[in-house]
N, C-alpha and C positions, 0 to 999 in steps of 0.2 A: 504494500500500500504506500509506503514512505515511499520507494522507486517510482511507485506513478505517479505522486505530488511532484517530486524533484523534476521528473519528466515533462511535466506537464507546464512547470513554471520556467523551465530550459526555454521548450518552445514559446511561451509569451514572448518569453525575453528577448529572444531572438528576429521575433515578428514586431517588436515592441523597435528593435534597433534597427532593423529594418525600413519600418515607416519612417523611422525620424530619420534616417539617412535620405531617404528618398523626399521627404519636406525640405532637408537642407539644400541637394541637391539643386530642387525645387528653384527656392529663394535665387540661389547662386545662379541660376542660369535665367532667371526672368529677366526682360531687358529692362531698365530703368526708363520709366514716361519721365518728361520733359515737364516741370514745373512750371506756373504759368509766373510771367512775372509779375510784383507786387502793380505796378503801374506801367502801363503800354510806352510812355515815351518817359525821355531824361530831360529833367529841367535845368536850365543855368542860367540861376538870375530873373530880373524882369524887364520887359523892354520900357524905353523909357524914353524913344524917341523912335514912336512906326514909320515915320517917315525914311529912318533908314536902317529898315528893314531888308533886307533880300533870303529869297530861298534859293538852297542847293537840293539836286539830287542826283544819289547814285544809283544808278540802275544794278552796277555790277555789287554793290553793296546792298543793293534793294534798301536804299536810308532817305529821309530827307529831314535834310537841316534847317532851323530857320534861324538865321545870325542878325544881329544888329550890328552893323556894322563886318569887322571882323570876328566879334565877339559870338559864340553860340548864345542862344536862348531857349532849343525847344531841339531833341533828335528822336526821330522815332522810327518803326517798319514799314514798308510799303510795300505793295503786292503792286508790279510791273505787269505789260504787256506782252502778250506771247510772241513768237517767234514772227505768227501770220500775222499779229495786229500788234506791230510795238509801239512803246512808247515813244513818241517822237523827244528826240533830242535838238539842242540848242537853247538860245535864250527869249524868252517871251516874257510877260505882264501879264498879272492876274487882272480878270476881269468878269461881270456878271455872276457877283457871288449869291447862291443861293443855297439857303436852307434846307428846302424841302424838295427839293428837285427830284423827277421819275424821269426816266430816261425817254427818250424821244421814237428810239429803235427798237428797244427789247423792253417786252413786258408779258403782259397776259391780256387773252380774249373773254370776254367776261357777257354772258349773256343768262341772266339767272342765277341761279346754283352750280351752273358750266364755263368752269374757267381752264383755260387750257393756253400754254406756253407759245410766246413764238414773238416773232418777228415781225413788226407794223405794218410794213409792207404786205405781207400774206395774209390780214385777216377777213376771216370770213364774213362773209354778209350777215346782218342779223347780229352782229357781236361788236359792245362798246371793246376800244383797247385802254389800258392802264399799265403805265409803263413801271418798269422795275424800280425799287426806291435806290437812291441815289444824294440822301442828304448831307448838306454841309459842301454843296458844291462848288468848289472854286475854278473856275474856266482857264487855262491857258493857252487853249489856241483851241480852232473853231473844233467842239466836240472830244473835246480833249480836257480832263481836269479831275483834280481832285475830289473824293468822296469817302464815303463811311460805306465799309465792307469789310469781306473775309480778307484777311492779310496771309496768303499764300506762302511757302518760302520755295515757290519757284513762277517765274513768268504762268500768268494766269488770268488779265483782264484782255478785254480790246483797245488795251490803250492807254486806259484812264490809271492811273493811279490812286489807290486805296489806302487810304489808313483806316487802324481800329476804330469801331464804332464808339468806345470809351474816352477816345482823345481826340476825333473829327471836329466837333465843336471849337477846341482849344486852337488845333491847324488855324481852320476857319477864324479867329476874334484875330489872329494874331496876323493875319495877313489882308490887304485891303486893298481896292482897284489901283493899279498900278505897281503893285509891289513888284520887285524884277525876279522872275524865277528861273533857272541856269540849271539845266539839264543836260547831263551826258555818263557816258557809260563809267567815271570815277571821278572823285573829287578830291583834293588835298585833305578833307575830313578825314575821307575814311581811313587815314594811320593814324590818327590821333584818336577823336570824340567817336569815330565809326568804329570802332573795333569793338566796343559793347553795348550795343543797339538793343533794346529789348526787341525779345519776336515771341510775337503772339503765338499763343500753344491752342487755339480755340477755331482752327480754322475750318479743319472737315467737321465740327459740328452742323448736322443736313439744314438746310434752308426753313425756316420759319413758312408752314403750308402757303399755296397763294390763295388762302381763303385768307389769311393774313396779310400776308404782302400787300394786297389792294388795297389796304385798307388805310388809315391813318399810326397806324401803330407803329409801324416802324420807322416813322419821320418824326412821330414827338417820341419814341423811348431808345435808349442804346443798350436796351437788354432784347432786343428780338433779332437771331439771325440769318441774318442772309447775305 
């Protein structure tokens, strides 16, 4: 009887180290998820003269700076355009900044309870269009500007340049019709203030339904995504 107690608590034990081997293992091989950071952009300082103001941005750093003067004031992430629809480069002026802006092109067909994705040009008879949200937009050349969306960390718009929805607002007060904005594939930043950009870890969270999208919600809140 003693040999099958002993027997019998051999084997626990053994299935007992067994499991926790295979939980360590476990831990040890999961890959670590990317923490989000505490605040989407880095602040330095306050600006104290907008008038001179100017924006940089890198594309090859996916960053945009906003300096007063030489001085930074505001750096944060930006999600670039793709290959087939890049981001144009050179120097432009912000212009026609708007808040609440849907896009012109891309949206949704909306006739009822039946909403369905696409393209302005293609929609069907019978169907209002409601363009994609797009707020906190600042213009820099015709069709081409900044907004509040998913911050990608690979080329992923048509163009426009996105920042997080949590700091789109801030972009937006801090820049104003004429500001001069200087785009190109890298900047002198990026060895210096670009080198720890925060980047949003929230991107492939899926799209806010477009029973939402159409709606107002995502132009007054910066907690709905898309």
């Amino acid at each position: 009887m003693k040999r099958r107690i002993s027997l019998i608590n051999t084997v626990l034990g053994l299935g007992a180290l067994t499991l926790g081997s295979a939980f360590l293992q476990s831990c040890a091989t999961k890959p670590e998820q990317p923490s989000a950071p505490t605040s989407m952009a880095t602040r330095y300082g306050t600006v104290t003269n907008p008038a001179n103001v100017q924006v940089k941005v890198s594309l090859n750093n996916r960053a945009v700076y906003v300096l007063e003067g030489d001085e930074p004031r505001f750096v944060a992430a930006i999600a670039i355009g793709k290959a087939d629809s890049p981001t144009p480069t050179g120097s432009f002026k912000a212009y026609n900044k708007l808040p609440r802006k849907r896009s012109n092109t891309y949206g949704f067909f909306v006739k009822g309870d039946d909403i369905r994705p696409g393209k302005r040009g293609n929609m069907p008879s019978g169907y209002r269009y409601v363009g994609y949200p797009m707020p906190w937009w600042v213009e820099f050349k015709a069709g081409y500007g900044f907004h509040a969306g998913a911050v990608w960390p690979e080329p992923r718009t048509k163009g426009c340049l996105r920042l997080h929805r949590s700091i789109a607002k801030e972009f937006f007060d801090l820049v104003r019709p004429g500001t001069p904005i200087h785009i190109a594939n890298s900047q002198p930043e990026d060895a210096t203030i670009g080198k720890n950009v925060p980047r949003p870890t929230d991107y492939a969270v899926p799209d806010a339904p477009p029973s939402v999208l159409i709606t107002d919600a995502p132009l007054d809140r910066n907690d709905i995504p898309f």
